[in-house]
Kinemage of the C-alpha trace (Angstrom):
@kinemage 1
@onewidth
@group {chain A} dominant
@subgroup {mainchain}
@vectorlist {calphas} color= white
{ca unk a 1} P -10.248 9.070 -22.769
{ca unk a 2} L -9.666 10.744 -19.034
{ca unk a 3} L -12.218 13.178 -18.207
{ca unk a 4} L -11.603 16.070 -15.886
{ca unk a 5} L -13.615 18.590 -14.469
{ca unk a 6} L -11.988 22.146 -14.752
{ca unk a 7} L -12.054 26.052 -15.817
{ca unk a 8} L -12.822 27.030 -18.674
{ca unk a 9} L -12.474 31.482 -19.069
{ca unk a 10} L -15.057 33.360 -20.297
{ca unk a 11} L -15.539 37.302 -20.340
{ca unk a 12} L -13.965 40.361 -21.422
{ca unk a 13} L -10.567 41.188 -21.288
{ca unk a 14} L -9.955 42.024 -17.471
{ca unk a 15} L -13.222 40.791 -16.521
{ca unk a 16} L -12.849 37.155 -16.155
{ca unk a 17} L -15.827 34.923 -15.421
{ca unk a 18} L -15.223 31.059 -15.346
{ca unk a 19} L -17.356 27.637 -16.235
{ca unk a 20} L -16.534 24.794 -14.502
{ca unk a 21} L -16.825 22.245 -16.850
{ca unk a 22} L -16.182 18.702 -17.664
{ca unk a 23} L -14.170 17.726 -20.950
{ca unk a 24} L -12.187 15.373 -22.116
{ca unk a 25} L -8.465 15.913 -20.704
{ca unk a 26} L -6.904 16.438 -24.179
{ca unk a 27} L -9.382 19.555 -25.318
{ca unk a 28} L -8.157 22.713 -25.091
{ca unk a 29} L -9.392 24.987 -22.307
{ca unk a 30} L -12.014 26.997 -23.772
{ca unk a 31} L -12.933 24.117 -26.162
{ca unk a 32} L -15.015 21.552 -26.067
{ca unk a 33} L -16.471 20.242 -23.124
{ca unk a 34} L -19.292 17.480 -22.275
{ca unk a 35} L -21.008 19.285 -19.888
{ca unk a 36} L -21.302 22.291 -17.724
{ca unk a 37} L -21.439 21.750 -13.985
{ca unk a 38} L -20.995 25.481 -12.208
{ca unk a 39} L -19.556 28.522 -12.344
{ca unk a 40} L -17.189 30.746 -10.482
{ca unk a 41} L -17.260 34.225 -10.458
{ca unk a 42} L -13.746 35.807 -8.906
{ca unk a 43} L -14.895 39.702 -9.373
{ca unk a 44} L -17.879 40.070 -7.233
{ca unk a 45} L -17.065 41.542 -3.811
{ca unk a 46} L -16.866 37.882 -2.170
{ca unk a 47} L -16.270 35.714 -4.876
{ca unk a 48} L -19.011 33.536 -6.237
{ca unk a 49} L -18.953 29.558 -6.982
{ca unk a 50} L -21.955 27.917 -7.736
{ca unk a 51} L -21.925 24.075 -8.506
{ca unk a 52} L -24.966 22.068 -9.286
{ca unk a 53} L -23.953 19.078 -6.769
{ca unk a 54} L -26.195 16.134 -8.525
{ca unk a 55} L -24.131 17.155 -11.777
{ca unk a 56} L -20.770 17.154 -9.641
{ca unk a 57} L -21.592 13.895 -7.904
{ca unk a 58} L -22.486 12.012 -11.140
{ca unk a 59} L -19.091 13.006 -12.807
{ca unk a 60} L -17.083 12.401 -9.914
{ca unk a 61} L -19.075 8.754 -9.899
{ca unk a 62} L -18.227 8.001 -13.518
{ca unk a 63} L -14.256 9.210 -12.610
{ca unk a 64} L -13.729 12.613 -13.542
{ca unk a 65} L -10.705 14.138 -12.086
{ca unk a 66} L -11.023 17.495 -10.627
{ca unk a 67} L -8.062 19.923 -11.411
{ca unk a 68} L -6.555 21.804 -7.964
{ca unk a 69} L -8.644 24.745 -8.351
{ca unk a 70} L -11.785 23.155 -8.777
{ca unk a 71} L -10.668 20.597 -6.031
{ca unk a 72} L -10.376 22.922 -3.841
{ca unk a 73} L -14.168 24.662 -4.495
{ca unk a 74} L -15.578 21.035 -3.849
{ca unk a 75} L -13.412 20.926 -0.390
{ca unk a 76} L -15.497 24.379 0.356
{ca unk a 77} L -18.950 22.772 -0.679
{ca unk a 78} L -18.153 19.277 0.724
{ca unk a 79} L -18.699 17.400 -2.004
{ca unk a 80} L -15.398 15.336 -2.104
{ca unk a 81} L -15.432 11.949 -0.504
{ca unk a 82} L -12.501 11.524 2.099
{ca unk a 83} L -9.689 9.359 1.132
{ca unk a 84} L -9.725 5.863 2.378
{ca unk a 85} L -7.415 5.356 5.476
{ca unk a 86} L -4.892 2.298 4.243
């Protein structure tokens, strides 16, 4: 079982709100998921992410792979460790 950490759409139609959520890779988007770690809000003025970092370091611990949106909101915050130099 891989575990990611990705969107999953909430709201109204036109009025998008997002969870970022981990779940197993093979549920569907809006379905189950393990556990909620943030959200992201793209309407506001400046758009809004808010990740609870002890949540998001735990699950990256354990292995959870981060899709390339959600990568890219932990580049912003700083939570992803740098890739080793080989």
């Amino acid at each position: 079982m891989a575990i990611k950490m990705r969107l999953a759409r909430f709201g109204t139609k036109k009025k998008p709100f997002y969870r970022i959520v981990v779940a197993d890779s093979e549920a569907p988007r809006d379905g189950r998921f393990i556990e909620q770690v943030g959200y992201y809000d793209p309407k506001t003025e400046e758009r809004t992410v808010v990740l609870n970092e002890d949540k998001v370091r735990k699950w990256l611990d354990e292995g959870a792979v981060p899709s390339d949106t959600v990568k890219s909101f932990l580049k912003e915050k700083g939570l992803l460790k740098p890739k080793k130099a080989v």
